[in-house]
Each structure stands twice: as structure tokens, then as C-alpha cells.
Backbone as a printed PyTorch tensor [residue, N CA C, xyz], in Angstrom:
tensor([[[ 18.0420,  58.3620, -92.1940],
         [ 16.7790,  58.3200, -91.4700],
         [ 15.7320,  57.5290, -92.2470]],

        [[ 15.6040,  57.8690, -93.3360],
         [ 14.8750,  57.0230, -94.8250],
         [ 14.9770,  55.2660, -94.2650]],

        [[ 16.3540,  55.0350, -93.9070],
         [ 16.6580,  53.4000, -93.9740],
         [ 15.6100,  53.3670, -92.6050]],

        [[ 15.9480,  53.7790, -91.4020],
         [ 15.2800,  53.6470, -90.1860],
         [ 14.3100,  53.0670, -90.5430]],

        [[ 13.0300,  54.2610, -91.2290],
         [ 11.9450,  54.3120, -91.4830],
         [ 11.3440,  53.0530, -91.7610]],

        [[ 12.1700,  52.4650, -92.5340],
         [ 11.6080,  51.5290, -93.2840],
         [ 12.2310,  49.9060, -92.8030]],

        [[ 12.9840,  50.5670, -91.9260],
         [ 13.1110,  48.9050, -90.7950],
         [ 12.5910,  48.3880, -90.7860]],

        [[ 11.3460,  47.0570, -90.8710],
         [ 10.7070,  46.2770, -90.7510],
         [ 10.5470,  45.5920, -88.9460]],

        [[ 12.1050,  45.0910, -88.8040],
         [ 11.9880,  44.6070, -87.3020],
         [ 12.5720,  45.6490, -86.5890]],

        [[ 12.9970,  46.7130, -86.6460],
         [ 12.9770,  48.2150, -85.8120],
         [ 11.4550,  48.3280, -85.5780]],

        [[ 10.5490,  48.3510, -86.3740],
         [  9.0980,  49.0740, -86.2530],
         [  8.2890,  48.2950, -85.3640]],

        [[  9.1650,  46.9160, -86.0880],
         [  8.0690,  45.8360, -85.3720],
         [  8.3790,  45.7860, -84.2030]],

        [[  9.6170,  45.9820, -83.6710],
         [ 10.2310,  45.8400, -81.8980],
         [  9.7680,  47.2530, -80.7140]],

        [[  9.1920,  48.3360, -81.8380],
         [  8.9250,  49.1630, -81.7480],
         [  7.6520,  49.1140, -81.0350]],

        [[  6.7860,  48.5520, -82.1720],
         [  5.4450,  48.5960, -81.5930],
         [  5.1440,  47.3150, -80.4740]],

        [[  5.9930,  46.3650, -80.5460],
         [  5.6050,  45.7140, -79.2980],
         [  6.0160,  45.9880, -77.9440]],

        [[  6.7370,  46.5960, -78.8320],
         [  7.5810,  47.1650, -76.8830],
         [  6.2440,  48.3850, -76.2280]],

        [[  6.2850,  49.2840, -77.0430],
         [  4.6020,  50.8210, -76.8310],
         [  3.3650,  49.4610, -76.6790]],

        [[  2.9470,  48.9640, -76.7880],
         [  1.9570,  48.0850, -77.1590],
         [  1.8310,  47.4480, -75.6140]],

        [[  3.0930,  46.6900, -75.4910],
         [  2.5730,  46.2650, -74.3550],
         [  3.0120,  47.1760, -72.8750]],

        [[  3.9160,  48.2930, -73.2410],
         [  3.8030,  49.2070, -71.9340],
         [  2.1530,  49.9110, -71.8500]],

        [[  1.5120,  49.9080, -72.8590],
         [ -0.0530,  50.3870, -72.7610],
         [ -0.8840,  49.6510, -72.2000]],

        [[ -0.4780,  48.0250, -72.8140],
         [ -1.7330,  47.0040, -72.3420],
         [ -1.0460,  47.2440, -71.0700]],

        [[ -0.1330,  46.9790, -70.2740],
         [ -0.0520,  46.6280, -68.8970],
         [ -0.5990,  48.1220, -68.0520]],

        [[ -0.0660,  49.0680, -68.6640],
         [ -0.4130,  50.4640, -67.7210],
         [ -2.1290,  50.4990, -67.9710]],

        [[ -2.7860,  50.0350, -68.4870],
         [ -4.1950,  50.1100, -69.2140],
         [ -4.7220,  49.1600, -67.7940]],

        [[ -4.3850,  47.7010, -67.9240],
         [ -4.6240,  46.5770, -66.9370],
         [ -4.8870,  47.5420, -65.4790]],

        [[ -3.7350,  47.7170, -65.2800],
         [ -2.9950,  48.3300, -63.7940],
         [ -4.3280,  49.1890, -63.5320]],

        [[ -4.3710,  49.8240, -64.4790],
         [ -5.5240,  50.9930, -64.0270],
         [ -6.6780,  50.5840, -63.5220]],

        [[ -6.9840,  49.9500, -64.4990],
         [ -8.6340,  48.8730, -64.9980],
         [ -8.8580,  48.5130, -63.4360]],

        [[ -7.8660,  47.9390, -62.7360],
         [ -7.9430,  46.8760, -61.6540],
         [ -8.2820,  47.7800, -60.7440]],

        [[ -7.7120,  48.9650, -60.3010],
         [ -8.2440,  50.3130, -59.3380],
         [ -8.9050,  51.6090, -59.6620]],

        [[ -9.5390,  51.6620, -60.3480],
         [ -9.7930,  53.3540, -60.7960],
         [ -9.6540,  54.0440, -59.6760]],

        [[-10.3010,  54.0110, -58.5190],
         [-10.6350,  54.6820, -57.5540],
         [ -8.9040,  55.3580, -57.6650]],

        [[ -7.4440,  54.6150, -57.2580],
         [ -6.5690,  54.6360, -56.7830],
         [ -6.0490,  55.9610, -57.7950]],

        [[ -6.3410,  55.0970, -59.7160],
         [ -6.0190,  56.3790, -60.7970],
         [ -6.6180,  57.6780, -61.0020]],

        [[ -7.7700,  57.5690, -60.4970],
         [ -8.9270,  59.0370, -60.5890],
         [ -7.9580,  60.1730, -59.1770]],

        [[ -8.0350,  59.2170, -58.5030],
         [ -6.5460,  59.8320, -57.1060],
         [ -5.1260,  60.8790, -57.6290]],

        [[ -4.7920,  59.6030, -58.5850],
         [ -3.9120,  60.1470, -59.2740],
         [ -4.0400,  60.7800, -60.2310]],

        [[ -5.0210,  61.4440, -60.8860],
         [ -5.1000,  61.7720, -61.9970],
         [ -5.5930,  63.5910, -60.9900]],

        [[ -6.0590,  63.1640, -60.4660],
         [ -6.5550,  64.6900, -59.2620],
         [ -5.2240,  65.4510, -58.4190]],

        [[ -4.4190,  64.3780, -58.5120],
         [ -3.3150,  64.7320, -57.7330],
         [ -2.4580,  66.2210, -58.7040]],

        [[ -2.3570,  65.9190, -60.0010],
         [ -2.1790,  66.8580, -61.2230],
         [ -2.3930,  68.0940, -61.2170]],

        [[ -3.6870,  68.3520, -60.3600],
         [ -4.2140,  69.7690, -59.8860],
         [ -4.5610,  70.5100, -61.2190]],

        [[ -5.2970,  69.4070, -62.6850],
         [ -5.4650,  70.2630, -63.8670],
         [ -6.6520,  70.3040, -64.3940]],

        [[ -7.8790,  68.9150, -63.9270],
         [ -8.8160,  68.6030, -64.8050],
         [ -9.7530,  68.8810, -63.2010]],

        [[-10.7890,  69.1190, -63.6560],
         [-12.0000,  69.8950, -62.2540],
         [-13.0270,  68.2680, -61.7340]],

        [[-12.7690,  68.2620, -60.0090],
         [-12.5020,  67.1340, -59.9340],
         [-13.6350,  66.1340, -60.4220]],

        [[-14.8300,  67.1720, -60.8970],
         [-16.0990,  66.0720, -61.6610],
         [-15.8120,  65.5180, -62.5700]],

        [[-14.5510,  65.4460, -63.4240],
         [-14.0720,  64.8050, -64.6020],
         [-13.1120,  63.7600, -64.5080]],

        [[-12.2300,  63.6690, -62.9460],
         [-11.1250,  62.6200, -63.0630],
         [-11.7280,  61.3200, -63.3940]],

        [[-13.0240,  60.9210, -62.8380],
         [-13.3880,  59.5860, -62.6780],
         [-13.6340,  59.4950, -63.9000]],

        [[-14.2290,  60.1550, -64.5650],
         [-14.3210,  60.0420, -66.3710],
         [-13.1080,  59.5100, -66.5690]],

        [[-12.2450,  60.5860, -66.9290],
         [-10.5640,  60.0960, -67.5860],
         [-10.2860,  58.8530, -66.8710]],

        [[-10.6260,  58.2120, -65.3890],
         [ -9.9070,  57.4340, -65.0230],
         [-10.7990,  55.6020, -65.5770]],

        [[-11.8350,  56.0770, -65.9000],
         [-12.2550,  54.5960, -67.0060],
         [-12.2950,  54.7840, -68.1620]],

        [[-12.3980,  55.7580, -68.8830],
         [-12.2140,  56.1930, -70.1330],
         [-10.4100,  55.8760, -71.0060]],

        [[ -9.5740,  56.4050, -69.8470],
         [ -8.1780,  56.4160, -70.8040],
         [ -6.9640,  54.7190, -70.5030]],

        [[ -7.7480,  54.0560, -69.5100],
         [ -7.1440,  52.6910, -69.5810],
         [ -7.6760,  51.8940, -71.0760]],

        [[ -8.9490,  51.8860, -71.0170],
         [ -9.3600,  51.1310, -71.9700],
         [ -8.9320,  51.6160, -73.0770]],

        [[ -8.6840,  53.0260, -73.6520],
         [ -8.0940,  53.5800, -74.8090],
         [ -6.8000,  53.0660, -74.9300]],

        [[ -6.1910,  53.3160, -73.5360],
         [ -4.4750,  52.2150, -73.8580],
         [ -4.5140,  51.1030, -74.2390]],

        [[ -5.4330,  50.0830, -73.5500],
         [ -5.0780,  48.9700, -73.8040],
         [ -5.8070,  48.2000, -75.3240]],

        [[ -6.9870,  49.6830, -76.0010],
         [ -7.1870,  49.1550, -77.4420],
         [ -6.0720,  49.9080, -78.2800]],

        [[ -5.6060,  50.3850, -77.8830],
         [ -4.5360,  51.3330, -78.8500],
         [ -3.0330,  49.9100, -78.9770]],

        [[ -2.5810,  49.7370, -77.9340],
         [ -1.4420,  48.4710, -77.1390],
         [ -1.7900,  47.4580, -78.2210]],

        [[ -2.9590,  46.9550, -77.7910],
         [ -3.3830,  45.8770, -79.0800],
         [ -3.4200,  46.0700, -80.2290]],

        [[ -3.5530,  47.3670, -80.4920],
         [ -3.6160,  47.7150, -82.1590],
         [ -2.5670,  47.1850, -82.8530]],

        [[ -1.4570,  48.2960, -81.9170],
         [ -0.1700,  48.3120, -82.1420],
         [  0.4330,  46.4200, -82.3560]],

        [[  0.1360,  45.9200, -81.3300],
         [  1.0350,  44.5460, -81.2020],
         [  0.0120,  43.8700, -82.3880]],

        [[ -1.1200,  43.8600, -82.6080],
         [ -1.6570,  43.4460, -83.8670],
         [ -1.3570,  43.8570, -84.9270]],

        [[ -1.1730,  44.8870, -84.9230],
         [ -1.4700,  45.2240, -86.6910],
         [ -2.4000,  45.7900, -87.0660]],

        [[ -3.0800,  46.1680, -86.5500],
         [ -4.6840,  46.6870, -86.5180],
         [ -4.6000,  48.0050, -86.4680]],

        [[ -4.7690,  48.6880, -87.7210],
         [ -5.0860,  50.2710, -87.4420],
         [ -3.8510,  51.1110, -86.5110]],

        [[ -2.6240,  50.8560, -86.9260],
         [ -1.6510,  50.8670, -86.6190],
         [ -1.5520,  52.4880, -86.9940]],

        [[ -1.7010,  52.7300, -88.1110],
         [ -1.3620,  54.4760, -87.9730],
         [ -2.3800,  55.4900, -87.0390]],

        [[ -3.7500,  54.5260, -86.5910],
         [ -4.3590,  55.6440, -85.7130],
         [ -3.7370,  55.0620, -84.1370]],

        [[ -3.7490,  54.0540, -84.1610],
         [ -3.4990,  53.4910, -82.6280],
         [ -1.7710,  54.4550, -82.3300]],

        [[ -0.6990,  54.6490, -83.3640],
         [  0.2610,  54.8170, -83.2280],
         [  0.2100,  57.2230, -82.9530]],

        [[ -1.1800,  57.1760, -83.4930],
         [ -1.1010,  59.0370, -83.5130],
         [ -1.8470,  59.0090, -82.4960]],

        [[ -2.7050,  57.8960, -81.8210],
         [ -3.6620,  58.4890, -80.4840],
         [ -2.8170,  58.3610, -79.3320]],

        [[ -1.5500,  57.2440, -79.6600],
         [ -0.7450,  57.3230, -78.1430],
         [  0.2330,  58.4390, -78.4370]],

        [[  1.0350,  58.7850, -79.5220],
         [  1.4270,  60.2590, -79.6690],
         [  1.2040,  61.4190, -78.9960]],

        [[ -0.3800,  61.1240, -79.5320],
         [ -1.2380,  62.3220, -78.4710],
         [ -1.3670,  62.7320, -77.4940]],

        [[ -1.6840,  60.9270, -76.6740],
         [ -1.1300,  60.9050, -75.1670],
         [ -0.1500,  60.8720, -74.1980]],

        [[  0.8560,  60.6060, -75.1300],
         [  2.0120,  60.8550, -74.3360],
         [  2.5900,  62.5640, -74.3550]],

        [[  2.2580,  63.3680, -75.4320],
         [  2.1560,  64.7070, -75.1160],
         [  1.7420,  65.2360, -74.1030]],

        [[  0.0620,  64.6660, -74.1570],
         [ -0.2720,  65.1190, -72.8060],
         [  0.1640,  64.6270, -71.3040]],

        [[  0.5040,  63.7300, -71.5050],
         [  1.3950,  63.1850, -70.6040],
         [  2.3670,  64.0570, -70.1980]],

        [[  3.6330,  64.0960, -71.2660],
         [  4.3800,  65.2350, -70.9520],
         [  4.0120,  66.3160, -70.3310]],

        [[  3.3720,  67.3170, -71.1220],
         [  2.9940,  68.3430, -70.2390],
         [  2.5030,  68.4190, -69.0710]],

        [[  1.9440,  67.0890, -68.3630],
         [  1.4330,  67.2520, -67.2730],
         [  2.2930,  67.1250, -66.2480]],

        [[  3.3020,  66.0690, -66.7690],
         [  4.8220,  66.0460, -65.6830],
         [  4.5280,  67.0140, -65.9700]],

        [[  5.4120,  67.8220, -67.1400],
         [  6.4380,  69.1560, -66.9250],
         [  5.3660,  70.1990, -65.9910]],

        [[  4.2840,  70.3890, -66.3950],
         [  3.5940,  71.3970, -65.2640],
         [  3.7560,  71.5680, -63.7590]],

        [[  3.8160,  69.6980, -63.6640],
         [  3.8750,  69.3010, -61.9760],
         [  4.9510,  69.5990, -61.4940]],

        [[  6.1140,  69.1210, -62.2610],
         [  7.2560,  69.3750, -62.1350],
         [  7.6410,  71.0930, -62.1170]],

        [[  7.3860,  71.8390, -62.4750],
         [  7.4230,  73.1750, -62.5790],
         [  6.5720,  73.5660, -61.4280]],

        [[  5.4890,  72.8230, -61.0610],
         [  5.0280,  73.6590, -59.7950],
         [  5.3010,  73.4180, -58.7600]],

        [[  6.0500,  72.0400, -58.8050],
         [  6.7320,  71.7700, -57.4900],
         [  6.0670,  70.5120, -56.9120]],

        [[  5.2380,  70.1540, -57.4670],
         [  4.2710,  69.0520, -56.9960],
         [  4.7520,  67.5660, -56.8940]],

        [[  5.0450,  66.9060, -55.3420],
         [  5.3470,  65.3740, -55.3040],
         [  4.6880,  64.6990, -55.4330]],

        [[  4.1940,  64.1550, -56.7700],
         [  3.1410,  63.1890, -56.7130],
         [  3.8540,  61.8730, -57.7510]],

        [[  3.0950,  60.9300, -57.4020],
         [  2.6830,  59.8070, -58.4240],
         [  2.6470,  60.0570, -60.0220]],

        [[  3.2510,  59.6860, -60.2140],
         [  2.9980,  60.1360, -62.1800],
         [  1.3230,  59.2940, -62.3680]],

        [[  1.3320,  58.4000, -61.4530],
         [ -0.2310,  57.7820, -62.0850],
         [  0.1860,  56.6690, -63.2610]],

        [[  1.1270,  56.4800, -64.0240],
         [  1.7250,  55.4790, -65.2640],
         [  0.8860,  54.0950, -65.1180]],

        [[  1.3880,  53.4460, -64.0350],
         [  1.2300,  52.3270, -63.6160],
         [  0.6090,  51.8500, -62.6320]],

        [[  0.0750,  52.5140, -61.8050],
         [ -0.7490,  52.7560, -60.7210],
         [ -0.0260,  52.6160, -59.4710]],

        [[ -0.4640,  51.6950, -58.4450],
         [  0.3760,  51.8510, -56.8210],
         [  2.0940,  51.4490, -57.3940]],

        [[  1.9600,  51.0560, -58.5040],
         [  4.0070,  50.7150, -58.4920],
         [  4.2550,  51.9770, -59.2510]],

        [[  3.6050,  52.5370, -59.5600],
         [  4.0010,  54.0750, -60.5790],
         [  5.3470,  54.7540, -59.7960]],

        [[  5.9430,  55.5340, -60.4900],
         [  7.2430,  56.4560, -60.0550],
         [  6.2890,  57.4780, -59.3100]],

        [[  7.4010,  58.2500, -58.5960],
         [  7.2060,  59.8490, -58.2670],
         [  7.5610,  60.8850, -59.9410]],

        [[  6.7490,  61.5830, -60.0310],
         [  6.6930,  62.6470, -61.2880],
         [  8.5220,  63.3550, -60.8460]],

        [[  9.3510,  63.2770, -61.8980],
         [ 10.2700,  63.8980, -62.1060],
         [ 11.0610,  63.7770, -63.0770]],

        [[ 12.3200,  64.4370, -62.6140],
         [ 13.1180,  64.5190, -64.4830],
         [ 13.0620,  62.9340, -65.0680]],

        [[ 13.2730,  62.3710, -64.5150],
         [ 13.0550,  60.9000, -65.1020],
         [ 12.0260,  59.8890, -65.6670]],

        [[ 11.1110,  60.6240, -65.2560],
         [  9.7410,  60.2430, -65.5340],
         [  9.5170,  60.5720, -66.9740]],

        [[ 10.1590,  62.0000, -67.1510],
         [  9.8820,  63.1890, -68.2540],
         [ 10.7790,  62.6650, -69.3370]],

        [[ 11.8780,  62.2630, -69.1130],
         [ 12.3500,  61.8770, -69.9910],
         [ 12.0660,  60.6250, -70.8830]],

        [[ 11.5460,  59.5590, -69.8830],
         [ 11.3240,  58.0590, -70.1110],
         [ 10.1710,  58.3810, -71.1530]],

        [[  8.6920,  59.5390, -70.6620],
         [  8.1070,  59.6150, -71.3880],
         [  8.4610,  60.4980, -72.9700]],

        [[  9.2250,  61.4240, -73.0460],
         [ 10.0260,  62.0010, -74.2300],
         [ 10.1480,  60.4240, -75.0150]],

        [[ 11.2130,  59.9810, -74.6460],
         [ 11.6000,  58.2450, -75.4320],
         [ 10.2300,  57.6880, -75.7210]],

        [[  9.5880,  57.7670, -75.0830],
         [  8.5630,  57.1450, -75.9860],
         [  7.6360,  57.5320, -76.8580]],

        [[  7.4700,  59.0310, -76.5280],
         [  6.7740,  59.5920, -77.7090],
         [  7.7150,  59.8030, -79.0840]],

        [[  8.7770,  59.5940, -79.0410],
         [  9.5830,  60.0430, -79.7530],
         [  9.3610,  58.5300, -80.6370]],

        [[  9.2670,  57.6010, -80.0530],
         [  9.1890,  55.9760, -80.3700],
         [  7.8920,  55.8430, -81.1530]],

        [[  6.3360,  56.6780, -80.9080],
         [  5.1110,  56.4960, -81.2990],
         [  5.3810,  57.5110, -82.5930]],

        [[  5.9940,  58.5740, -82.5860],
         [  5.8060,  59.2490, -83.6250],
         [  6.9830,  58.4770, -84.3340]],

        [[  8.1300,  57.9260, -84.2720],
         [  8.7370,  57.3190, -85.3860],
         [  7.4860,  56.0240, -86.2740]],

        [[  7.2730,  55.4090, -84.9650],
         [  5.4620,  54.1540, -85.5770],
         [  4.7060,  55.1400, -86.6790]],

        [[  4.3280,  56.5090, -86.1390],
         [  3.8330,  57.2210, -86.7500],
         [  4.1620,  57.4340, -88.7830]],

        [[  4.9280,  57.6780, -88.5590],
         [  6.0140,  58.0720, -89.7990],
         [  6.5600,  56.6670, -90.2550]],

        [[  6.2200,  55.7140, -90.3340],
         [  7.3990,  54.9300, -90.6090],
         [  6.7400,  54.4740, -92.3180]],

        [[  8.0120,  53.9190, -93.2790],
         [  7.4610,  53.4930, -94.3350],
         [  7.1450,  52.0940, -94.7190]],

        [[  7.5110,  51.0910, -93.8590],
         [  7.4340,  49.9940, -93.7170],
         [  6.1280,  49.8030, -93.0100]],

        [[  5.1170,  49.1440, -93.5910],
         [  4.0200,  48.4280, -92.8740],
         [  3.6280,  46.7770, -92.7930]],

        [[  4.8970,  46.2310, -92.6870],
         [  5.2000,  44.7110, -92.7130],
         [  4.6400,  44.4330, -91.3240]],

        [[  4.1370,  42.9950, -91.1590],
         [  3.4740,  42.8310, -90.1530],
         [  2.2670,  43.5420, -89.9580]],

        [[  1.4010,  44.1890, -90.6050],
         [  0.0640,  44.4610, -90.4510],
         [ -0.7090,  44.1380, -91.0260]],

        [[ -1.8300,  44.0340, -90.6970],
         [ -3.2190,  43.3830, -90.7680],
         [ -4.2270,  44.8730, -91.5810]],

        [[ -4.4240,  45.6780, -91.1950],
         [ -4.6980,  46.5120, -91.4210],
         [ -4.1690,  48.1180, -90.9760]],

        [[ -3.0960,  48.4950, -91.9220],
         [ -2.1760,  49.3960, -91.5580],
         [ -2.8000,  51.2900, -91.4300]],

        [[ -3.8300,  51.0970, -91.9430],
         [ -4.1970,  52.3670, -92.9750],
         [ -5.5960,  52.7040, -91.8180]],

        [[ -6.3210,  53.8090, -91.3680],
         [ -7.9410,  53.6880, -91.1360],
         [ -7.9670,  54.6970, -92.3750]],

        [[ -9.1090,  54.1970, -93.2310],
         [ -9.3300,  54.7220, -94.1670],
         [ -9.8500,  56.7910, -93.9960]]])
């Protein structure tokens, strides 16, 4: 696991691949809020005076986090704030999914999936992908690896 860690072009294929599934799901959003605040209500978790918040608030966080990542830039926070979000992510499938709810995962906006086991999993793989970024010992290819 040690060797993984310290892959250089594992980390680096790593973060461009998370990087730019953020910038594009970030874009997607940017272009409709109305459509993501929809989807983000559809969830049945956050009270509905707050979706429109989350729904301009958490594109732009993807798509500076996406850039971090594909830059080099503050790579260990950009790599623990999408961690974060893809947790919450998770749990929000798994809730929906547990309550029975057919909706939109919201990911990508009008091309987004329906919320299900597949959704849940795709997102598992990738948090699993941000927390390896997370952990890794190799910081080749960065600009500024560290936020102080």
C-alpha cells in the first residue's frame, strides 16, 4: 500500500480524473441552478429556504476544489473538502435510497442518473479515490501541496 501511496502518475491520474469530474459537475450546475436547487429539494433533507444557497454555493466549491486538484494548488485541502463531499453525497443517496425515493442524484444536472445502487457505488469509488489524494506520499506535480 506504502508503494501505491507514493505513485507519482497513480496520484497524478488520480487527481485529474476527481478534478475534472468536479469542474464539469460544478459547470453543469453553474449553467441552471434553478434545475439543481430542484434537485437538491428533491432529497427531502435541507428546509427548502436553504436549497438555493447550496445550489450556488456548492458548484463553485467543485469547480475551485477540480482546479486545485488538476493544478497543484492546495491539493491536500482541495483533496479533504471533496472527501467531505462525497460523504455527504453518499449519505444522501443511501437515505434516498432507503426511503424509497426516485429521484435525480442532482451529479450532473438534466443528464444526471436516477439515485440508486449504482450511483452509490460510483460515488464510494470516488471517495475512496479523494481519500487515497488525501493520504498519499508523493506530492510530485504540485505547485503548492501543503495549506499551511
Amino acid at each position: 500500500m506504502n508503494n501505491l501511496l507514493s505513485n507519482k502518475w497513480l496520484i497524478l491520474i488520480f487527481r485529474l480524473y476527481i478534478g475534472a469530474v468536479f469542474i464539469y459537475a460544478g459547470v453543469v450546475k453553474i449553467i441552471d441552478p434553478l434545475d439543481f436547487a430542484s434537485q437538491i429539494q428533491n432529497y427531502q433533507i435541507l428546509p427548502y429556504s436553504t436549497t438555493h444557497f447550496f445550489a450556488i454555493l456548492l458548484p463553485w466549491i467543485e469547480i475551485f476544489t477540480g482546479l486545485g486538484l488538476i493544478f497543484g494548488i492546495f491539493v491536500d485541502g482541495s483533496s479533504f473538502i471533496i472527501s467531505g463531499m462525497m460523504l455527504i453525497f453518499i449519505l444522501a443517496i443511501t437515505q434516498a435510497l432507503l426511503r424509497g425515493l426516485s429521484i435525480e442524484c442532482g451529479c450532473f444536472g438534466k443528464s444526471g442518473s436516477m439515485v440508486g445502487m449504482n450511483t452509490l457505488i460510483r460515488d464510494i469509488f470516488w471517495f475512496l479515490i479523494t481519500v487515497f489524494i488525501c493520504f498519499r506520499k508523493n506530492k510530485s506535480f504540485e505547485i503548492l501541496p501543503k495549506s499551511v
